[in-house]
C-alpha positions as CSV (number, residue, x, y, z in Angstrom):
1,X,-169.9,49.9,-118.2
2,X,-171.9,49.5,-121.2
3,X,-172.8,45.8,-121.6
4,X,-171.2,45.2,-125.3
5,X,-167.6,46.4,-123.5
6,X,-168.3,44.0,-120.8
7,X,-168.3,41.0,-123.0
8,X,-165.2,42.2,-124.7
9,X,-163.5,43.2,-121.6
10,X,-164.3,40.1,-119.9
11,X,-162.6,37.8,-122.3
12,X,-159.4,39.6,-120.6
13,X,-160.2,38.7,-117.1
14,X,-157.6,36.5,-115.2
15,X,-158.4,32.9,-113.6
16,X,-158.5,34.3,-110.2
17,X,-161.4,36.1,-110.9
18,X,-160.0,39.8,-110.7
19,X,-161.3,42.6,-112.2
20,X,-161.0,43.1,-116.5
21,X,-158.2,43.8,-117.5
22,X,-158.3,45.1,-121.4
23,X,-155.1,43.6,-123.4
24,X,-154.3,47.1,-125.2
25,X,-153.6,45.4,-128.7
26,X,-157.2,45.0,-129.0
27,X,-157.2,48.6,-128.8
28,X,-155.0,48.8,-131.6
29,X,-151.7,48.9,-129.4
30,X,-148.3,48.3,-131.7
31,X,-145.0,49.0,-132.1
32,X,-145.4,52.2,-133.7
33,X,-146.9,53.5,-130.3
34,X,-144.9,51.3,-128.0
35,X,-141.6,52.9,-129.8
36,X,-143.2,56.7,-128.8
37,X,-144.4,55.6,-125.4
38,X,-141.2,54.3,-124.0
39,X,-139.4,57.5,-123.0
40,X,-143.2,58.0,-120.8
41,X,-142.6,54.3,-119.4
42,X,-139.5,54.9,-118.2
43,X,-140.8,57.5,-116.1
44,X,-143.6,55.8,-114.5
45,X,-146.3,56.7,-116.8
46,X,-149.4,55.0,-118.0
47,X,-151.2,54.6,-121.8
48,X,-154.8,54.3,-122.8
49,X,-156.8,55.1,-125.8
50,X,-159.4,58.0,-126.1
51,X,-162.8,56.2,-126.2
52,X,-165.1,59.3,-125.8
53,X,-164.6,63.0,-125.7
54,X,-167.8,65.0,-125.0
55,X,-167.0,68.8,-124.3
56,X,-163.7,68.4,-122.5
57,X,-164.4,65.6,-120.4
58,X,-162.8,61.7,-121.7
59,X,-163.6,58.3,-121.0
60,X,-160.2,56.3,-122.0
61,X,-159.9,52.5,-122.0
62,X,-156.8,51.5,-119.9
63,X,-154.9,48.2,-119.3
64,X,-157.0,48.7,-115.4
65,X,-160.3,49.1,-117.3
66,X,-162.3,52.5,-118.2
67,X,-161.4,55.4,-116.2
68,X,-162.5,59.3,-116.5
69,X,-160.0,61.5,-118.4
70,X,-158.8,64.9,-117.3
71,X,-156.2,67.2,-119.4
72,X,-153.5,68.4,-117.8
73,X,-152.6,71.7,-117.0
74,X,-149.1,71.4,-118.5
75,X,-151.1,70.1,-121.5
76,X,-153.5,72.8,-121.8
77,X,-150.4,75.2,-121.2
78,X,-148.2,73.7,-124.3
79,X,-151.0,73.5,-126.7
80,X,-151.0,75.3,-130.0
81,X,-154.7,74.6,-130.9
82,X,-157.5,72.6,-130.9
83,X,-155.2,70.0,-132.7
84,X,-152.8,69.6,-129.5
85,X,-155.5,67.9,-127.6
86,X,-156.9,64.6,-127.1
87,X,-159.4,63.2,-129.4
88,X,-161.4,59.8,-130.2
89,X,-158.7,57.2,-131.2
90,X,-155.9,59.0,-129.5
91,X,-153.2,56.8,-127.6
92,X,-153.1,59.3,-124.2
93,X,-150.0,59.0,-121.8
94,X,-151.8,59.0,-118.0
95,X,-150.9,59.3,-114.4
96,X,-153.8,56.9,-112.9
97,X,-155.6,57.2,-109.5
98,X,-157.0,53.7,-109.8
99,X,-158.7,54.0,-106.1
100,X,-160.7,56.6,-108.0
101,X,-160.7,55.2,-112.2
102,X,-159.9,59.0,-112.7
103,X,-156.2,59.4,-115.0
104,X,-154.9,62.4,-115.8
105,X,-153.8,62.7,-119.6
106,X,-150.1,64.3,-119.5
107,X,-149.6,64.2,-123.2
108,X,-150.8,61.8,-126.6
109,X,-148.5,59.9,-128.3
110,X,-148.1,61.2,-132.0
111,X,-150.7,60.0,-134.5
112,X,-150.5,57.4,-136.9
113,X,-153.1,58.8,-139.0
114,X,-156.4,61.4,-138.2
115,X,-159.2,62.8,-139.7
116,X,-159.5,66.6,-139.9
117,X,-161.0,69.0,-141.6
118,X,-161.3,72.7,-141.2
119,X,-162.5,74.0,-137.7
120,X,-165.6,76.9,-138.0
121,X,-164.8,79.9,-137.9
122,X,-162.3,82.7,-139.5
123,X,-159.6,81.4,-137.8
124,X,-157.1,79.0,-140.1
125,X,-157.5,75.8,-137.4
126,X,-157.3,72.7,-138.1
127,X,-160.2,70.4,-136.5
128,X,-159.3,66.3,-135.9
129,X,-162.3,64.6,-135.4
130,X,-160.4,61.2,-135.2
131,X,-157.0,59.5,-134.6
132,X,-155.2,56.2,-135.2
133,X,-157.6,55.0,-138.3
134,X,-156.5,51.9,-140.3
135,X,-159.3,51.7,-142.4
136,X,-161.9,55.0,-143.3
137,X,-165.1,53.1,-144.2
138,X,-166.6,56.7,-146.6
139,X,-171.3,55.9,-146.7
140,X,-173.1,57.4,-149.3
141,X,-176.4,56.4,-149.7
142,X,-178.4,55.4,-152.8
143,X,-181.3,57.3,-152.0
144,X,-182.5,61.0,-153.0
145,X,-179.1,62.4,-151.6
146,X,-176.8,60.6,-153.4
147,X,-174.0,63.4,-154.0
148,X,-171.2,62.2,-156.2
149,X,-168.9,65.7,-155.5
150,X,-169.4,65.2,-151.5
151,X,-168.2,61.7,-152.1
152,X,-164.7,62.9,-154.1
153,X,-164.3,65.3,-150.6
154,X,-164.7,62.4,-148.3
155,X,-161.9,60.2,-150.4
156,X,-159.6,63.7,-150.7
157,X,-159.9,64.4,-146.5
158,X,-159.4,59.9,-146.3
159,X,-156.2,60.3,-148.3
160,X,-155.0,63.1,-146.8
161,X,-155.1,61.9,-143.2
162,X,-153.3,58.6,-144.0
163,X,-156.3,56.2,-143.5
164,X,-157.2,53.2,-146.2
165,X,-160.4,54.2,-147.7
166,X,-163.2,52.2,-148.6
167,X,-166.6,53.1,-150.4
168,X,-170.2,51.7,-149.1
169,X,-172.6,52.4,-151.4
170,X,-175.6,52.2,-148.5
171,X,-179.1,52.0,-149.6
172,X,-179.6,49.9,-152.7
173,X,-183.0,49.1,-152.1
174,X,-183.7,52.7,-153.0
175,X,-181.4,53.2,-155.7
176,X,-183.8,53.7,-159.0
177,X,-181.0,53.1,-161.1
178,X,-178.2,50.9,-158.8
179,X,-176.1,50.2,-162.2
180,X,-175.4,53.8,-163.0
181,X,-174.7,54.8,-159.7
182,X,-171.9,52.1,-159.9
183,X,-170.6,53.5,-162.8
184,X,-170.6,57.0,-162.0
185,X,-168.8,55.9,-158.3
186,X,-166.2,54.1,-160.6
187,X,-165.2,57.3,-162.3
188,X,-163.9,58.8,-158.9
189,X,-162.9,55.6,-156.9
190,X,-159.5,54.5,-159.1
191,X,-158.3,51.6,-156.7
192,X,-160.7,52.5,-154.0
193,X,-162.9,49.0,-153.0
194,X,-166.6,49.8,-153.9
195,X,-169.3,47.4,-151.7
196,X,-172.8,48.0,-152.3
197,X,-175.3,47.4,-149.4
198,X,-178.5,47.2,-147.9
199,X,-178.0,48.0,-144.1
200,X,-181.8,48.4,-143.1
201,X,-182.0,44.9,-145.0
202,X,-178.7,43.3,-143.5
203,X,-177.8,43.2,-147.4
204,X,-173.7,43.3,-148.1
205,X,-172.7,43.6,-144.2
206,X,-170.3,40.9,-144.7
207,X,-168.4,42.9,-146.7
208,X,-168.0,45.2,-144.0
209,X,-167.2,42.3,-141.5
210,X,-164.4,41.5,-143.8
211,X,-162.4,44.7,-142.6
212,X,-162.8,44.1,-139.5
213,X,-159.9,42.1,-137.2
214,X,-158.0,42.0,-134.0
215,X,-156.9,45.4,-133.5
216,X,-158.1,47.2,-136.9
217,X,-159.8,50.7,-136.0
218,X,-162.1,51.8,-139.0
219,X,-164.4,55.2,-138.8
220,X,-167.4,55.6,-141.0
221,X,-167.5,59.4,-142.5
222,X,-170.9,60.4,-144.0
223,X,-173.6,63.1,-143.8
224,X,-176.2,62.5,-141.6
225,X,-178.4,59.7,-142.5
226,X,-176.8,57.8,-144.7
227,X,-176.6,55.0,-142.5
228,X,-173.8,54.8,-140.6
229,X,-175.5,54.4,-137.4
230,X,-177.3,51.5,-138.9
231,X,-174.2,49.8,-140.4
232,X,-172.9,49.7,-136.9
233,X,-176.0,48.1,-135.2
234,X,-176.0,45.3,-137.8
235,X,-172.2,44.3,-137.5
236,X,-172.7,44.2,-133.7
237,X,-176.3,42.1,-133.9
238,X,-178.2,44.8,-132.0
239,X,-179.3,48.4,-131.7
240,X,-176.3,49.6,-130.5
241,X,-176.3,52.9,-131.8
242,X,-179.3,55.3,-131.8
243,X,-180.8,55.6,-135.3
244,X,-183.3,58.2,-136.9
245,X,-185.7,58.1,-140.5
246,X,-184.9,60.9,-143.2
247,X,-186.8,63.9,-143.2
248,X,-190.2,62.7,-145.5
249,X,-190.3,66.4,-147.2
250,X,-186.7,66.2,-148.5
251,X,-185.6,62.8,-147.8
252,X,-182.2,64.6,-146.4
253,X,-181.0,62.8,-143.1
254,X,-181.3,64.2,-139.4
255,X,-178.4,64.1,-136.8
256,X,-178.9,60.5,-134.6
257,X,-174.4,60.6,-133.5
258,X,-173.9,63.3,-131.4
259,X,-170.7,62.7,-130.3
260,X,-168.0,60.9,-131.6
261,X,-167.2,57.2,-129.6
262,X,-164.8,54.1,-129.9
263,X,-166.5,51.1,-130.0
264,X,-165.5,47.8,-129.4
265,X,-166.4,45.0,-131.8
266,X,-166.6,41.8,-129.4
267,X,-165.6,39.4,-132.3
268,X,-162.5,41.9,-133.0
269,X,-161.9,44.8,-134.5
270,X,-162.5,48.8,-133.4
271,X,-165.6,51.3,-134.9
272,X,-165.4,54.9,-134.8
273,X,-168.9,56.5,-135.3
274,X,-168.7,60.4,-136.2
275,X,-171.7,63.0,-136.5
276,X,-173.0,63.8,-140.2
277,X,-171.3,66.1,-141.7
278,X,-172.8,67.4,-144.9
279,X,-170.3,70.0,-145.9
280,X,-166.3,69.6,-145.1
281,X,-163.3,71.7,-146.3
282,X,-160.6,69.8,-146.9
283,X,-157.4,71.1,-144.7
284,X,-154.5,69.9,-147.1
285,X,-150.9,70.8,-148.4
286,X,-152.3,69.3,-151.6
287,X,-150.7,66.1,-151.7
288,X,-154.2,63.9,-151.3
289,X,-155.9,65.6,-154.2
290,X,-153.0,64.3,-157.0
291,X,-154.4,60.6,-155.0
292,X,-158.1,61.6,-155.9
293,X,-158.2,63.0,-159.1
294,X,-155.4,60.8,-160.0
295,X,-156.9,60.5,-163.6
296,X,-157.0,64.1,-163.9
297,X,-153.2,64.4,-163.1
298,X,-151.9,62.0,-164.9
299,X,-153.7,63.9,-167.8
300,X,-152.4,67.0,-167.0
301,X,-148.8,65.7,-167.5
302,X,-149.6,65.6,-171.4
303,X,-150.3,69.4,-171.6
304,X,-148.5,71.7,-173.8
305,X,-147.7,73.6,-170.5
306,X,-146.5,72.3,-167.4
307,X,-148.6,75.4,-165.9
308,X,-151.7,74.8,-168.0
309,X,-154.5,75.6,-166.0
310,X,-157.3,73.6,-168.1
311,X,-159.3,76.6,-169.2
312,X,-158.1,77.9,-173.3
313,X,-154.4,76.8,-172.9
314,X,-153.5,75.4,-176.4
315,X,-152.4,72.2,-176.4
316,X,-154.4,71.1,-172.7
317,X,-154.9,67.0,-172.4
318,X,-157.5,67.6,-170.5
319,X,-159.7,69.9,-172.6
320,X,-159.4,67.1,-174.9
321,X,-160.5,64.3,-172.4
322,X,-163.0,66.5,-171.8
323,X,-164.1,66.7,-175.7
324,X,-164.1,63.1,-176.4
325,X,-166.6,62.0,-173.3
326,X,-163.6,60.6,-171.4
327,X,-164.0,63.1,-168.1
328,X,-166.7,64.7,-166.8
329,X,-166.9,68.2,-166.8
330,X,-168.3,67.9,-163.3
331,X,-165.3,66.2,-161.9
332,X,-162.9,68.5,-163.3
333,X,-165.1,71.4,-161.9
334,X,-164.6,69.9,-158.8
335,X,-161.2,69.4,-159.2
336,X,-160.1,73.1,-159.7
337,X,-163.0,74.2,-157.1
338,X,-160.8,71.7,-154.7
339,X,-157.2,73.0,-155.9
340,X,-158.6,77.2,-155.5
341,X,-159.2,76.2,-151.8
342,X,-156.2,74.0,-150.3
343,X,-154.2,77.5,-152.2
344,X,-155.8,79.6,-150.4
345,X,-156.2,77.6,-146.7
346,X,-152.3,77.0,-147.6
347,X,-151.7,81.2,-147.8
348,X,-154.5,81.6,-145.0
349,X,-152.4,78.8,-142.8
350,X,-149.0,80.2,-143.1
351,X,-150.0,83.6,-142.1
352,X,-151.9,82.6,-139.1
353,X,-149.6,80.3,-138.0
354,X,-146.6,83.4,-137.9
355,X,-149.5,85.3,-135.9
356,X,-150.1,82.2,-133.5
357,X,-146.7,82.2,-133.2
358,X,-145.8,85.3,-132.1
359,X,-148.8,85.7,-129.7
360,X,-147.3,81.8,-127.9
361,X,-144.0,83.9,-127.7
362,X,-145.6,86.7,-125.8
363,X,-147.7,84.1,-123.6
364,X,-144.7,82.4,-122.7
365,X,-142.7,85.9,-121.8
366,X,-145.3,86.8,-120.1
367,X,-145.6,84.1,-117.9
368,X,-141.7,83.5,-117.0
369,X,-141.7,87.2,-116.1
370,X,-144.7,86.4,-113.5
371,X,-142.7,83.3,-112.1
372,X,-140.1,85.2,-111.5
373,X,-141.1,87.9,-109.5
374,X,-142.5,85.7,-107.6
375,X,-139.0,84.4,-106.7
């Protein structure tokens, strides 16, 4: 057991001097995952919380301590996709061995929020990277790759998966111009919280202490070298997490996360580290976007036409924002680049989801046929 998880664990242990025992609403245990889990109780299940997934092996923290995950073959049988099974952050119902610390993971509870995006490939899946967020802590840094559009993503993906966003503006001793980069973030955030930082200096981590309580699981989305690594090793007071410099020739970061992991904050609180990720594709039924470009929307309801695309519609709100230096032409380029692909993941996703569909109902014929003649 890692030695931060100790100290944390060991604040749990009873008088008698018995092994940890980890009180599951550090974890983030509540009511809303208590009312899910009953039905399991009842039966003699078990709960713990995905810690680490690394190629279809799990460590999960339990009321008993850490134990190795392993799926299920029911599990694996019932799944739809990649989104049926367990990820970081996800509440798992287990059958323990605890002679062993090895649980099997019968099923996870539904989420309370996630973070997905688009899974590679041609295939309409949807990826969740994390589960169970209360607070989505979205790093861009200051520096050289300071990308305004990636930044809009990040919030869209944050509202979409139910998570509170928050900004951190990382890097500020690099930032040539700190003020304008303020203002330009301001133009996207609306009600977002903005905190500007220094994480290599120890600069503005209080801020992201703040968030931080009994219970509270935040994530930290970014591309690769922005910080996020860093961030985390300065809330904790040591070098937790492994870290790496930007690349000299193009000052565009390198990949130190390689896996996603739930880490305990001994003063309270949960992080959720994730690998870079430089591009992502929202996966939405278009709901987050009218959160994101809110300004653009509420625009938009001042058109001539109610199906004004913004382009050389007479009478468009926003063309005329767009004329009087009140939105950016950048934004709004985003903002229909954005709307063109949830359309067409939403087309994509309802015609692969008839085709998974079908093939499950085959599988499952299939299947009952060979049980049978076996009887």
């Amino acid at each position: 057991m890692l030695e931060l998880h100790r100290r944390v664990f060991a604040r749990h242990e009873t008088a008698c001097g018995r092994e940890p025992v980890i009180d599951l609403a550090g974890l983030g245990w509540n009511p809303f995952f208590a009312g899910h889990f009953e039905p399991y109780a009842r039966k003699g299940f078990d709960v713990g919380r995905v810690a680490i997934q690394h190629k279809g092996r799990y460590l999960v923290y339990a009321a008993a301590g850490e134990l190795r995950g392993e799926i299920s073959g029911r599990l694996q049988f019932l799944a739809g996709g990649p989104q049926d099974f367990p990820v970081v952050g996800d509440w798992a119902v287990l059958r323990v061995q605890p002679d062993q610390q090895v649980a099997t993971i019968a099923a996870i509870l539904p989420r309370k929020s996630k973070f997905s995006r688009r899974a590679a490939g041609k295939r309409m899946e949807e990826q969740v990277l994390a589960a169970n967020i209360d607070v989505v802590f979205l790093v861009n840094g200051l520096d050289a790759d300071f990308n305004l559009r990636r930044l809009e993503r990040y919030l869209l993906v944050s509202l979409e998966g139910g998570a509170r966003p928050v900004i951190l503006l990382n890097k500020s001793d690099l930032c040539p111009d700190l003020d304008a980069c303020l203002r330009a973030v301001e133009t996207i955030a609306g009600t977002t919280p903005i905190h500007v930082l220094s994480a290599k200096r120890s600069e503005g981590i209080d801020a992201v202490r703040g968030y931080l309580q009994m219970g509270i699981t935040c994530a930290l989305l970014g591309s690769s070298g922005v910080g996020k690594s860093t961030i985390i090793n300065r809330v904790l007071g040591q070098e937790y997490m492994k870290t790496l410099e930007v690349r000299p020739t193009d000052e565009r970061g390198r990949h130190a996360t390689s896996h996603r992991e739930l880490i305990l904050v001994p003063e309270g609180g949960l992080f959720i580290d994730t690998p870079g990720l430089r591009e992502i594709q929202p996966l939405s039924e278009g709901d987050g976007i009218q959160d994101a470009f809110d300004d653009i929307e509420e625009l938009a309801l001042n058109c001539k036409f109610r199906d004004c695309r913004h382009d050389a519609e007479p009478g468009c709100a926003v063309r005329r924002a767009l004329e009087a230096g009140t939105l950016d032409l950048n934004r709004l380029m985003n903002y229909q680049k954005l709307q063109k692909e949830i359309g067409y993941q939403i087309r994509r996703t309802t015609t692969s989801q008839a085709a998974r569909h079908k093939a499950r109902e085959k599988q499952i014929s299939r299947e009952y046929k060979r049980r049978y003649k076996k009887k």
